[in-house]
N, CA and C atoms as an extended XYZ file, in Angstrom:
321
Properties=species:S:1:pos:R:3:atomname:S:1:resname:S:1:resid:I:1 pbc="F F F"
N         0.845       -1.173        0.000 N   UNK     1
C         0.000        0.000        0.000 CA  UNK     1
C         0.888        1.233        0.000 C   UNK     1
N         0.773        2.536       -0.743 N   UNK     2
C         1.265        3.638       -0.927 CA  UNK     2
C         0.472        4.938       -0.279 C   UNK     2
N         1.488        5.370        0.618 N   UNK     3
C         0.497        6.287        1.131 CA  UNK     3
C         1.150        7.574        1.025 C   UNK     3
N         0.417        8.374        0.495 N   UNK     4
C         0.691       10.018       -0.170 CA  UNK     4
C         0.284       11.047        1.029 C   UNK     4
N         1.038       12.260        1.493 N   UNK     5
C         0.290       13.028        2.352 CA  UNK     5
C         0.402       14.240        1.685 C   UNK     5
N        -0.473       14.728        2.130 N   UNK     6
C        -1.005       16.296        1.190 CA  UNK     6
C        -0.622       17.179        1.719 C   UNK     6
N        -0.021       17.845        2.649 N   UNK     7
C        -0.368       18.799        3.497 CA  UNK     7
C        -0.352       20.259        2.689 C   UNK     7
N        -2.203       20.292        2.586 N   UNK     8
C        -2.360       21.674        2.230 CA  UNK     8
C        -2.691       22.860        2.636 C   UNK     8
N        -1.844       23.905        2.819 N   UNK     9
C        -2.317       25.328        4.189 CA  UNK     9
C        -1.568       24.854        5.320 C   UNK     9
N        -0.396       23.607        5.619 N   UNK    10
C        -0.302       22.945        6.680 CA  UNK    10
C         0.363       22.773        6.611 C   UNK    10
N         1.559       23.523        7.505 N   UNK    11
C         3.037       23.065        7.758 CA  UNK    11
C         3.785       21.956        8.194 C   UNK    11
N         4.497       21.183        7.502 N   UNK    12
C         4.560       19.348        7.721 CA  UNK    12
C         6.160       19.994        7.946 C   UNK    12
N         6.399       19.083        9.220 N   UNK    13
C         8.137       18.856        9.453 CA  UNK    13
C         8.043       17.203        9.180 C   UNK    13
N         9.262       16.818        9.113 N   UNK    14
C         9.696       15.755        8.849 CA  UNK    14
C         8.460       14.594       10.422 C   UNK    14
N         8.925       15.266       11.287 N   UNK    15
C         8.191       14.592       12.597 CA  UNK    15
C         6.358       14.416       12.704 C   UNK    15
N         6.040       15.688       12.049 N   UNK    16
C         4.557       15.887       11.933 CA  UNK    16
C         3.892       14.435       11.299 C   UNK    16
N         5.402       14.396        9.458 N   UNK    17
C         4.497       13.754        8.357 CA  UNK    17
C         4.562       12.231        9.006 C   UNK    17
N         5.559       12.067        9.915 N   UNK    18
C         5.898       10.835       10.450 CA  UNK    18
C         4.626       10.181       11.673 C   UNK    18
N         4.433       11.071       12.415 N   UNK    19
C         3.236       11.117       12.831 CA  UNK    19
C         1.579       10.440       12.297 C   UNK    19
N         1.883       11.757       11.242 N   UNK    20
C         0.654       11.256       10.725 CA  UNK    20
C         0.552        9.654        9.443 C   UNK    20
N         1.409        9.295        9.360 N   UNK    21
C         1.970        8.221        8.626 CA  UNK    21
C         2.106        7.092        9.631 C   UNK    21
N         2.094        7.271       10.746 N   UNK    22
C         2.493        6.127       11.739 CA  UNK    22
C         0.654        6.077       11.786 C   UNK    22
N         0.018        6.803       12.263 N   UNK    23
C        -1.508        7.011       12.630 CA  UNK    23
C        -2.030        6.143       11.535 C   UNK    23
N        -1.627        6.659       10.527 N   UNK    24
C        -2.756        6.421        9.204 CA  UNK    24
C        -2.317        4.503        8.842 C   UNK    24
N        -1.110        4.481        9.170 N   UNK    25
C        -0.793        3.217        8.720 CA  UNK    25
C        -1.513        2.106        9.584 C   UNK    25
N        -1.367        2.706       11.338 N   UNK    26
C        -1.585        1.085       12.245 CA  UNK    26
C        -3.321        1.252       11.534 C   UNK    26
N        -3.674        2.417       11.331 N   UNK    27
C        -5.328        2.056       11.554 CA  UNK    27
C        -5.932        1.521       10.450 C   UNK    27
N        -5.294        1.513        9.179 N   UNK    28
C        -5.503        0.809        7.881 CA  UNK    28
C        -4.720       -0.402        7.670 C   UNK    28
N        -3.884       -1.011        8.810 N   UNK    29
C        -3.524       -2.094        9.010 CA  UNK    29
C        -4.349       -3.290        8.667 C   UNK    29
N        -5.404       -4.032        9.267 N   UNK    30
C        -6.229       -4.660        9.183 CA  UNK    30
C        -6.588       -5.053        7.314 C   UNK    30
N        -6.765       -3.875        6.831 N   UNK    31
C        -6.967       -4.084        5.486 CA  UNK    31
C        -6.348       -3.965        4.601 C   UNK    31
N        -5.094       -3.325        4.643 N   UNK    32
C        -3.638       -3.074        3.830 CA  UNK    32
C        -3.656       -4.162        2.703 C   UNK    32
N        -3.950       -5.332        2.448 N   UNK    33
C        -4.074       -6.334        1.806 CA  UNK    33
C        -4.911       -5.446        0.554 C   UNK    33
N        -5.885       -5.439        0.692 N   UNK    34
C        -6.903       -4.519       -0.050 CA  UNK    34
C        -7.199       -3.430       -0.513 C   UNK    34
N        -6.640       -2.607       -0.079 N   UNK    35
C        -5.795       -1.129       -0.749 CA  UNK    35
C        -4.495       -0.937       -1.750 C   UNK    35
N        -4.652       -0.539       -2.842 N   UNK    36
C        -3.831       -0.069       -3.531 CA  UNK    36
C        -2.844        1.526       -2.855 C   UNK    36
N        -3.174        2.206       -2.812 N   UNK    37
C        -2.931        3.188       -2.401 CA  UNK    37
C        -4.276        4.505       -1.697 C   UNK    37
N        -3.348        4.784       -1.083 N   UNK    38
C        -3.937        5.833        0.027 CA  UNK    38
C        -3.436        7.569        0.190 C   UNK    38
N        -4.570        8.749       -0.515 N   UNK    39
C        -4.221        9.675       -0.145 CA  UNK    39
C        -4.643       10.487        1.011 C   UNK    39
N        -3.975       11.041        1.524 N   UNK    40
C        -4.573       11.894        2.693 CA  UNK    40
C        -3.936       13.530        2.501 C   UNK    40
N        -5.412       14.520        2.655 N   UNK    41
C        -5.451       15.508        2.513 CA  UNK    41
C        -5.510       16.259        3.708 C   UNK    41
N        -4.414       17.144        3.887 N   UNK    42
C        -4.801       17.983        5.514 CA  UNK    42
C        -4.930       19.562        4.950 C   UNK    42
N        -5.878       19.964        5.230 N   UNK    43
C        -6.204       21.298        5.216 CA  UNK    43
C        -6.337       22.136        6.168 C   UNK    43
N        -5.614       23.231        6.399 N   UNK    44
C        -6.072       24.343        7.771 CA  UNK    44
C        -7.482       25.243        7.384 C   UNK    44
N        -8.977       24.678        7.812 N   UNK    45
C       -10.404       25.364        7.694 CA  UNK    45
C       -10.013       26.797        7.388 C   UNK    45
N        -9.763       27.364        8.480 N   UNK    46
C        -9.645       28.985        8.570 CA  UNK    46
C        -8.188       29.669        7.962 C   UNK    46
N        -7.338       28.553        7.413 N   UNK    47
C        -6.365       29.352        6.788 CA  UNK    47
C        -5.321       30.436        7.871 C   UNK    47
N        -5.151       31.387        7.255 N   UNK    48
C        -4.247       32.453        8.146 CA  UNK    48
C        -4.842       33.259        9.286 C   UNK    48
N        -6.194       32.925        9.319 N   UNK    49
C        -7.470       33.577       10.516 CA  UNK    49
C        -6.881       33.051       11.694 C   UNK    49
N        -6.532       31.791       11.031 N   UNK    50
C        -6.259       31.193       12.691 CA  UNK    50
C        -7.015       30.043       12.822 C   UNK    50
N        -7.207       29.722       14.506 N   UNK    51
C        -8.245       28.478       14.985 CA  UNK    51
C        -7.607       27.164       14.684 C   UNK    51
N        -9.204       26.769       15.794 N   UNK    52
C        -9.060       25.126       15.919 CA  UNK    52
C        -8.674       24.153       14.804 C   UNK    52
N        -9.700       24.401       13.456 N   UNK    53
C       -10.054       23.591       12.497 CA  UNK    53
C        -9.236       23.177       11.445 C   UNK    53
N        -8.711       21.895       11.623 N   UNK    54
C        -8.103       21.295       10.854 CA  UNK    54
C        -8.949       20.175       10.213 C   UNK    54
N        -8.589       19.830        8.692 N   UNK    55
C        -9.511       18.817        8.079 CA  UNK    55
C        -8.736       18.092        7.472 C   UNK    55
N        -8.976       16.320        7.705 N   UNK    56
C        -8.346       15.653        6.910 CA  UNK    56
C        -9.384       14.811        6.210 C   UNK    56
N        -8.770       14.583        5.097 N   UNK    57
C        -9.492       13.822        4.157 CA  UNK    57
C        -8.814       12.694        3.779 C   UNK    57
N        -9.503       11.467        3.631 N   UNK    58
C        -9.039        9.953        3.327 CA  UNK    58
C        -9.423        9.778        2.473 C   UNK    58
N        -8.871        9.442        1.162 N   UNK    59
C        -9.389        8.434       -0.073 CA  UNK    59
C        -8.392        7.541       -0.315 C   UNK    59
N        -9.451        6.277        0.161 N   UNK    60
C        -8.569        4.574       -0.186 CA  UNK    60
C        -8.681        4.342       -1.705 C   UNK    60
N        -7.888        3.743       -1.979 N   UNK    61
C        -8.687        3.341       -3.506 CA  UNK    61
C        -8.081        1.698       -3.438 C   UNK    61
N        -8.979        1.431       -3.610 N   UNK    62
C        -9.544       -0.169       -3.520 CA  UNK    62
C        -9.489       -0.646       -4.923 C   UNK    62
N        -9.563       -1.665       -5.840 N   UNK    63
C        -9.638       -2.543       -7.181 CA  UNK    63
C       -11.090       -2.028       -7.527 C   UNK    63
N       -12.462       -2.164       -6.678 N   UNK    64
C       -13.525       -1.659       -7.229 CA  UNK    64
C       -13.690       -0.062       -6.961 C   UNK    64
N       -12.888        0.545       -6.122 N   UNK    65
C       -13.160        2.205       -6.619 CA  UNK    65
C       -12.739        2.674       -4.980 C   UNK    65
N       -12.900        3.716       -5.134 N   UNK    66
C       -12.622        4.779       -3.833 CA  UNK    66
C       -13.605        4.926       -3.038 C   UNK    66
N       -12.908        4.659       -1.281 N   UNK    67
C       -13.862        5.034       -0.577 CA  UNK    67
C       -12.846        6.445        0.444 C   UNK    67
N       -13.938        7.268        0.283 N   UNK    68
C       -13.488        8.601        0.842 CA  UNK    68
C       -14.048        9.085        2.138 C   UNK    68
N       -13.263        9.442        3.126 N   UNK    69
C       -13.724       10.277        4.609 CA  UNK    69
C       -12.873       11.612        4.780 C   UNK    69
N       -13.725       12.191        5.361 N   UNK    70
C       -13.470       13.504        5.822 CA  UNK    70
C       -14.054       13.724        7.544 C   UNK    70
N       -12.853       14.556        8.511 N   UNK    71
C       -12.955       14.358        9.989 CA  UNK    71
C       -12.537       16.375        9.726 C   UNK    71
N       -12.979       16.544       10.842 N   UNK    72
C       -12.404       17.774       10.751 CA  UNK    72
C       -12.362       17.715       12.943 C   UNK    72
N       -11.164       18.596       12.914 N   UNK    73
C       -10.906       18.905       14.844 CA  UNK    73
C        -9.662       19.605       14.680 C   UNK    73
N        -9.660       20.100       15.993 N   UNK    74
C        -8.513       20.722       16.788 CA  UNK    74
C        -6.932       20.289       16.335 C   UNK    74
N        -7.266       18.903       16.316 N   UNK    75
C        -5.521       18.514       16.104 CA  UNK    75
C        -5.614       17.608       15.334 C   UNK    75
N        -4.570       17.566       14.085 N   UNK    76
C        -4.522       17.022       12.642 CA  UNK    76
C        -3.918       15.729       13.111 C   UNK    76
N        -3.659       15.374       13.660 N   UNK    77
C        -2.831       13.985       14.179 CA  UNK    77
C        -4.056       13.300       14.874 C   UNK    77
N        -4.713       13.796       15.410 N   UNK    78
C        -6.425       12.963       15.677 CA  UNK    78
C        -7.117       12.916       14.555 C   UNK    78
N        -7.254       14.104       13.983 N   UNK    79
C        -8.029       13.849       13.112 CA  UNK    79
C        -7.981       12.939       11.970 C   UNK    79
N        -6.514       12.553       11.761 N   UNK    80
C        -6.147       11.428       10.919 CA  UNK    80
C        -6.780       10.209       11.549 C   UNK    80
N        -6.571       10.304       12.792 N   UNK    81
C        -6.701        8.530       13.264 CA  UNK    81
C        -8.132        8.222       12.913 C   UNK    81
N        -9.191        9.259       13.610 N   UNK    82
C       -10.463        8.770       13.491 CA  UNK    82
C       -11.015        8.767       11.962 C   UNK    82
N       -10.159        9.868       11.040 N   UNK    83
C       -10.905        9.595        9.639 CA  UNK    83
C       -10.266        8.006        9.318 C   UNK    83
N        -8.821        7.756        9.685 N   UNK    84
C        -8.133        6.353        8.771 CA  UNK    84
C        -9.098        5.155        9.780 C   UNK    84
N        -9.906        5.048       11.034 N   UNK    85
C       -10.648        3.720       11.502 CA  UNK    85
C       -11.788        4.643       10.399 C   UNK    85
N       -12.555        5.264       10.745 N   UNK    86
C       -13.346        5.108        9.994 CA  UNK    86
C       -13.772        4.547        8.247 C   UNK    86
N       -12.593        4.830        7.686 N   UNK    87
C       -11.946        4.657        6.463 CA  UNK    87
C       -11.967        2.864        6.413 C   UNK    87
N       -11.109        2.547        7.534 N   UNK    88
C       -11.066        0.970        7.586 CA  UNK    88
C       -12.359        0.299        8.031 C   UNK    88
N       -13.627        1.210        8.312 N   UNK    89
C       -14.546        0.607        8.884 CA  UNK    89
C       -15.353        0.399        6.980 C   UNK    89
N       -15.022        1.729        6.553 N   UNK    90
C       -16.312        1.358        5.551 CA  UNK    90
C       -15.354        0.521        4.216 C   UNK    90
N       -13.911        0.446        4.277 N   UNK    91
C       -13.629       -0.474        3.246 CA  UNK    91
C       -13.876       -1.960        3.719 C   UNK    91
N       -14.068       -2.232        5.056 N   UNK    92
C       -14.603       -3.621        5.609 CA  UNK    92
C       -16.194       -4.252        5.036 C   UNK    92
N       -17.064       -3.016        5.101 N   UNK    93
C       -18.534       -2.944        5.130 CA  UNK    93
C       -18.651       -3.153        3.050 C   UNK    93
N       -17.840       -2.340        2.518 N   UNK    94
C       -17.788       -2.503        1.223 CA  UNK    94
C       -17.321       -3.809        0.315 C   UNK    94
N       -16.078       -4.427        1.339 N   UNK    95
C       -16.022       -5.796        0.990 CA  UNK    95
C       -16.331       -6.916        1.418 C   UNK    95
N       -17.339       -6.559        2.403 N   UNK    96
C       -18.464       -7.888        2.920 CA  UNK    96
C       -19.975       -7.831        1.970 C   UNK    96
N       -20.053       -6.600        1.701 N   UNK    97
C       -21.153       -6.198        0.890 CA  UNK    97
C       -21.461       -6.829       -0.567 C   UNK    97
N       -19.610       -6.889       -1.420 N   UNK    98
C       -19.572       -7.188       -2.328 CA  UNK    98
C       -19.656       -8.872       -2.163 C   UNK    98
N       -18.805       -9.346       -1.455 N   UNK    99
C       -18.585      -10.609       -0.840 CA  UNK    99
C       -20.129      -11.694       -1.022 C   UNK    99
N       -21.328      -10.972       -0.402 N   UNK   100
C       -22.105      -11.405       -0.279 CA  UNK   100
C       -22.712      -11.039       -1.572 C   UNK   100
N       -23.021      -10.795       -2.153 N   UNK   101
C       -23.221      -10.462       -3.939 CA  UNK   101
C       -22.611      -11.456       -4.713 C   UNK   101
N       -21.762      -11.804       -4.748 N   UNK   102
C       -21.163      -12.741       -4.935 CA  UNK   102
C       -21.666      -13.823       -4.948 C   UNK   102
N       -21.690      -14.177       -3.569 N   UNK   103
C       -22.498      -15.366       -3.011 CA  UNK   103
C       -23.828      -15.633       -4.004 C   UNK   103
N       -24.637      -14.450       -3.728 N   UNK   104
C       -26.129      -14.506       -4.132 CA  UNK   104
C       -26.325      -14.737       -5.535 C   UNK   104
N       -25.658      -14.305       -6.255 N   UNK   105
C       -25.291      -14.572       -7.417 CA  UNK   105
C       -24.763      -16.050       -8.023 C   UNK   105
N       -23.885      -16.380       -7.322 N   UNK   106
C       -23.558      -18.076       -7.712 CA  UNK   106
C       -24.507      -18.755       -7.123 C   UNK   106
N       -25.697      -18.452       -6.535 N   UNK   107
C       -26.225      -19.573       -6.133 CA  UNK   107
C       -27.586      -19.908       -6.840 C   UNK   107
């Protein structure tokens, strides 16, 4: 699996991208088998205003197509973790879904 980080509006040190690369990896662990590659987008909401709001965005891309999340919070290193489980929740739900299609179909 290949994983790309974006950081856009968002100042990445070497430690940050490592961070968020350690996050994104254990939590897409489970399904790594099944992913081709993985981008993640970090955006600062308010830009040079300031504030809390940071947004990251997940798109897996899978053999049958992309599944995409978006988390937005306070700190971009959370906000990775809960968008990358969530991410691993719905590429699970997408290949039990197909799985069983499958099934219904050969029988």
């Amino acid at each position: 699996m290949r994983i790309l980080i974006h950081p856009r509006s968002i100042t990445s040190d070497p430690n940050f991208r490592a961070q968020v690369e350690n996050a994104l990896s254990t939590a897409l662990e489970p399904v790594r088998s099944d992913l081709e590659w993985v981008n993640l987008y970090l955006t600062d909401v308010n830009g040079r205003r300031g504030g809390p709001d940071k947004r990251c965005r997940v798109v897996a891309h899978l053999r049958t197509g992309p599944v995409v999340v978006s988390r937005t919070g306070p700190d971009p290193v959370a906000a990775v973790t809960v968008a990358a489980v969530r991410c691993r929740r719905l590429v699970r739900s997408r290949l039990t879904r197909r799985s069983r299609r499958r099934r219904a179909v050969a029988v």
